[in-house]
N, C-alpha and C positions, 0 to 999 in steps of 0.2 A: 647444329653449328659446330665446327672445329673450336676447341679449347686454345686457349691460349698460352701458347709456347715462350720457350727463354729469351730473351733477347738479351744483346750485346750492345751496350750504347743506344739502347732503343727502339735496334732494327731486329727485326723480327731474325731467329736463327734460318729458318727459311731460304731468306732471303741472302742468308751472310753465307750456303750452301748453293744456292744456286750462283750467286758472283763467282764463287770459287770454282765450279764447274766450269762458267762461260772464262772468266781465267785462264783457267787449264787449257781450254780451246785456243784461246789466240795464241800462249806460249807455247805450246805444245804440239804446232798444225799436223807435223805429222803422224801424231797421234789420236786424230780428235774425235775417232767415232769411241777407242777406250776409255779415254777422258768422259764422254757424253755417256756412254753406259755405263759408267762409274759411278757421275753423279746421280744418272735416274737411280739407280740401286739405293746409294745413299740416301737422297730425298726421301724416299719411298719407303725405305724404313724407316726413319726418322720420325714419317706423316704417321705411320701405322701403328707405332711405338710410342708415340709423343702426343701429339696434336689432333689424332683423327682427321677427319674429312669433314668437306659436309654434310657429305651423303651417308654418316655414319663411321664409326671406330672400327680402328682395327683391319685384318683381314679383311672382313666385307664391306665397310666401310671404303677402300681400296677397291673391290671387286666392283663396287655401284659404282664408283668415279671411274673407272677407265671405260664401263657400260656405256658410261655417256659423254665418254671421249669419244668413242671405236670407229666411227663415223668420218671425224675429221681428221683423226689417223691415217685410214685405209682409206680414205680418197685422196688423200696429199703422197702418200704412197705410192697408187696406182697411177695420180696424175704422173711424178717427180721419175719414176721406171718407164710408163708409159711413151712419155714424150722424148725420154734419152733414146729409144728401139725411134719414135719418129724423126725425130732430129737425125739419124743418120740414115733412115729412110730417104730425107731430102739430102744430106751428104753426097749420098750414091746415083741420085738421082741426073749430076751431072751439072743440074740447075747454079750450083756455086762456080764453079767454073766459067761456068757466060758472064759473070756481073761485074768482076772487073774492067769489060769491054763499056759497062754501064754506070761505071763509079767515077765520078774528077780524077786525074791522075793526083791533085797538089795534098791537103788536108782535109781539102772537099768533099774528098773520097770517103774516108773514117767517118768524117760528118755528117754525109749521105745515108750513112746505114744505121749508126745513131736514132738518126730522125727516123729511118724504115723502121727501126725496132720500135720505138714509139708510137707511131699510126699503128703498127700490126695492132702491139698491145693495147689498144681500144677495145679491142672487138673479140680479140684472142685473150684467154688465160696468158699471163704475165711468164710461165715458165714455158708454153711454146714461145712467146714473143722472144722471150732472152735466149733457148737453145738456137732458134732458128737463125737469129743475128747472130751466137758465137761460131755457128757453122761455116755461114757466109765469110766470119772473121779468119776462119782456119785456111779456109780455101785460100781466101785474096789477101793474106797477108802472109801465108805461106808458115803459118802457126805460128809466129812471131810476133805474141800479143804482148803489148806493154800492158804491166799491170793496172796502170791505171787507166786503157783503154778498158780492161776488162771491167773493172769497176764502174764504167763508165757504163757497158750492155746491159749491166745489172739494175744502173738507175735510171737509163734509158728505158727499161721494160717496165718497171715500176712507177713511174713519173706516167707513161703513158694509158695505165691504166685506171692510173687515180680518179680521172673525171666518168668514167663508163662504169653503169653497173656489170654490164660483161667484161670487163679487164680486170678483174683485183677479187678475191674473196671478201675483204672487207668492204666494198663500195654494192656487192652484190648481199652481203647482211645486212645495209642499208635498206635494199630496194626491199628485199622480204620483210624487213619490220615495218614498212608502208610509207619509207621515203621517199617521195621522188626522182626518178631519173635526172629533171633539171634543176634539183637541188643540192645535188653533188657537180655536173658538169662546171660549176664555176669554178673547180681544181684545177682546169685548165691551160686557166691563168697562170698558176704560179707554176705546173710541171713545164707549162712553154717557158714562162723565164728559168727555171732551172734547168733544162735543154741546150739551151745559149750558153747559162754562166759553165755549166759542166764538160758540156757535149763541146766545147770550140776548144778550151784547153787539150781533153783528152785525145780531138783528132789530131790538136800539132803534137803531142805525146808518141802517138802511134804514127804520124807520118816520118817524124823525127826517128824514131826506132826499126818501123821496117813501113817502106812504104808499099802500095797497092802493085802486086806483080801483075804484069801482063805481058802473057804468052799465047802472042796471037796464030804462033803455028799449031798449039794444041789443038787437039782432038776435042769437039764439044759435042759427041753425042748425048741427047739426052734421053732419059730413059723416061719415056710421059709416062709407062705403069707406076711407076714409085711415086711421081708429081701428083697422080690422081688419088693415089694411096694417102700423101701427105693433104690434099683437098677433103678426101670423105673423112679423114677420121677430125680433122678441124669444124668440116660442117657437123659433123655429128655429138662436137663438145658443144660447138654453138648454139645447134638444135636442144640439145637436152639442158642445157645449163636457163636458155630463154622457157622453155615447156613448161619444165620444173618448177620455175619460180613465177612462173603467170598463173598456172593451173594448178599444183599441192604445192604452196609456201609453206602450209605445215610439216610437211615428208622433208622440205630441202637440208636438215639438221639431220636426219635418221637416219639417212641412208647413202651411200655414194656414189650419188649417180653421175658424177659427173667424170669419176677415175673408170665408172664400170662403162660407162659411153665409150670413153679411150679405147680402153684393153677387147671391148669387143667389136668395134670397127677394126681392129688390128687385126683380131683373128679372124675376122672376116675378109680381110684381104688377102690373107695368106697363101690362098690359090694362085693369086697375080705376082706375091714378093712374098720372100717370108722375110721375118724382122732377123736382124743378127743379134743371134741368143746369146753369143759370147761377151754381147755390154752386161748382162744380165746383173753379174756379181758386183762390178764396180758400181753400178746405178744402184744396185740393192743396199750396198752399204752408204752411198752418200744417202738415202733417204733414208734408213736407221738414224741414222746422224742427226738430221734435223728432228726428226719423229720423237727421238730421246728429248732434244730440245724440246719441244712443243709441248712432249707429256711432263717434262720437271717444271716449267711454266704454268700448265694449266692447276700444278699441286701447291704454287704460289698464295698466299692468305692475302690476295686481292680484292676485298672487300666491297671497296668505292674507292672511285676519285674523286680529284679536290674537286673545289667547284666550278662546273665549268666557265670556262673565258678563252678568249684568244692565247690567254701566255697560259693556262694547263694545256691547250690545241698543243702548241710549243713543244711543250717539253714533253710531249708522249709521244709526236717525233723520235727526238733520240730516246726515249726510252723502247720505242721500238726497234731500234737500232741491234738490242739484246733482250727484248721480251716480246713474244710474239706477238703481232701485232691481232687474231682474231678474238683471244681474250678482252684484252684492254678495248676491242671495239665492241665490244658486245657488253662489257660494261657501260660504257658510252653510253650504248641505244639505252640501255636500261637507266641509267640515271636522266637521259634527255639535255635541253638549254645548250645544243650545239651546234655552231655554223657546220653541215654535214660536208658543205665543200672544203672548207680549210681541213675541216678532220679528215676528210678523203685522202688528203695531198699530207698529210702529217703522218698520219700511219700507213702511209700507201708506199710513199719515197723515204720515208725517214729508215726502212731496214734495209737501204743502200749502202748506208754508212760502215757497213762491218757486212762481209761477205756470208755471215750464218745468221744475218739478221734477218733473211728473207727466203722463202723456197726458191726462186729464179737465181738468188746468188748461190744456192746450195749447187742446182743443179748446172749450172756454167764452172762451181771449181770441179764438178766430178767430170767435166771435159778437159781442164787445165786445172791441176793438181797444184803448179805454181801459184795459184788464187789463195791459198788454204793458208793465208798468212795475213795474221790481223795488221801485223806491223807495216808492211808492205801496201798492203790495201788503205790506210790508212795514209802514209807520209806521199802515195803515189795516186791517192783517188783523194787528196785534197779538196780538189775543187769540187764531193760531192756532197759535204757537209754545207760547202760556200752557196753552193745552190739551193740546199734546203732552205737556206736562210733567205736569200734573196729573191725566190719563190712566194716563199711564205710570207713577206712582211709589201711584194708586190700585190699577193692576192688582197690582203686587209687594206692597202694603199687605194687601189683600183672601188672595192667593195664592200672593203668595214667587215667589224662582224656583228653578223645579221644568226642571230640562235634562234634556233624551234627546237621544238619538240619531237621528242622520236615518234 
């Protein structure tokens, strides 16, 4: 067990190290992968020096915990790189081009692809879902995204994954700990009302700002090699991510199979398209960025949580908002007494709220760089906290909360 460290008013020093990290980020946007490997440095000496681990003090103590990070590192990695090279895979494909022929000209439009990002991410990982809609959004809005539509792709992707165990990381550590599929799809409920209260502000945002261009004399060749490129390597996340967790639920934590599905259907296409190498560096540093996140989080003295009820559901929402949300779920499973729908839709949309709160919002600011602003994404994605809310006390309205056991 880790020792117990200084506290400051109570809160663990930890804790008062990691605030000031995620701090640094919203002040600091254009600095935030220096900020983010500032603090991991810090943290990490701190742990090594101070506190230990659990897995032991010291240097090795440190060497056993990242052991048993490495896994959900180098798959959120490989996904967050992976799908930036397929996200402009479909770019180039030509396919964004045709769809404003197929979008409402009014607000209907923005709203339309809202709701597309949503269905996709049921079925799709949550950060194809969100590249694939920011793409769409570059083409037919002629890259003139309000920030709080952008915010809006982000909860759109997240909201729609909540209720599938194939849309979300945390909805699929559900299904491998022996949850039920239809004991999380009651999230819904509340990602559809949060849909509405988000998704209808953000498209008069975005219609208001730049609306839906259509240029009906363009050129719409489309390129079906890249289209089928964009279909095998999606079938092939789908295929492995469904395999994995019917047939080794034990292996799904040790290995990453789901970023090594990506990367090698990729290069398996390569004879048809190759990917353009030159995203490489930009994609490689926004996932440092998160990853730095992810590992000063999982060095967190997170113990347990309270106990569960509807209002801890609540408030680990916004605490996912700025702590990752597969820690605090995998706590969850382990302590149990959780409506697993409400908690689907709590940590699934709750790291909408701040654009580093989620890998999907990571990987749509490393397409729009203007994203990289807490302040901005905050007083202009309003309505995404308003959703959370109004989601979440729809779905307990609707269905109560109904706790089992992990």
């Amino acid at each position: 067990m880790a020792a117990e460290g200084p506290e400051v008013f109570g809160i663990p020093l930890d804790f008062i190290l990691f605030g000031v990290t995620l701090l640094g980020v919203a002040l600091f946007h254009h600095h935030v992968l220096k900020v983010a490997l500032t603090g991991l440095v810090v943290i990490s000496l701190y742990k090594i020096a101070v506190t230990g681990f659990k897995s032991g003090d010291g240097i090795g103590g440190f060497a056993s915990h990242m052991a048993h990070e490495w896994s959900l590192l180098v798959n959120l990695f490989l996904l967050l790189v992976g799908f930036a090279l397929l996200a402009r895979h479909f770019e180039d494909s030509g396919v964004p081009e045709v769809l404003p022929k197929l979008l409402p000209s009014n607000w209907l439009g923005p709203f339309m692809l809202l709701l597309i990002i949503w269905v996709l991410s049921g079925f799709l990982d949550n950060i194809a879902a969100a590249l694939i809609g920011a793409t769409v959004a570059a083409s037919v809005f002629k890259r003139r995204l309000h920030p709080g539509f952008l915010a809006a792709i982000v909860a759109a992707s997240n909201a729609g994954g909540a209720g599938s165990v194939l849309g979300d990381t945390t909805t699929t550590m559900m299904w491998i700990a022996g949850i039920s599929p239809f004991e999380v799809v009651s999230a819904y409920i509340a990602s559809g009302v949060a849909l509405l209260v988000f998704g209808i502000p953000a498209a008069l945002q975005q219609n208001g700002y730049q609306p839906i261009v259509r240029d009906f004399h363009a050129a719409q060749h489309i390129d079906y090699a890249r289209v089928a490129i964009v279909g095998f390597v999606l079938v092939a996340a789908i295929t492995t991510n469904v395999t994995v967790n019917l047939n080794f639920p034990e292996s799904a934590e040790n290995y990453p199979f789901l970023g090594a599905a990506v990367w090698g259907a990729l290069l398996l296409a390569m004879p048809v398209r190759r990917p353009e190498w030159r995203l490489l560096p930009e994609a490689v540093k926004g996932s440092i960025f998160l990853l730095s996140l992810v590992a000063c989080a999982s060095m967190m003295p997170v113990e347990r949580l309270p106990v569960a009820s509807w209002q801890s559901a609540l408030g680990l929402g916004f605490v996912s908002s700025v702590f990752d949300n597969i820690p605090l779920t995998a706590l969850a499973l382990k302590q149990g007494g959780y409506d697993w729908g409400v908690l689907a839709f709590a940590v699934g949309y709750g790291g909408s709220m701040l654009w580093f709160g989620s890998s999907s919002g990571v990987a749509v600011a490393n397409i729009f760089s203007e994203a990289k602003s807490a302040g901005k994404w905050l007083l202009h994605g309003w309505h995404i906290p308003v959703g959370y809310l109004a989601g979440f006390f729809a779905l307990l309205t609707v269905l109560g909360w109904n706790p089992r056991g992990a």
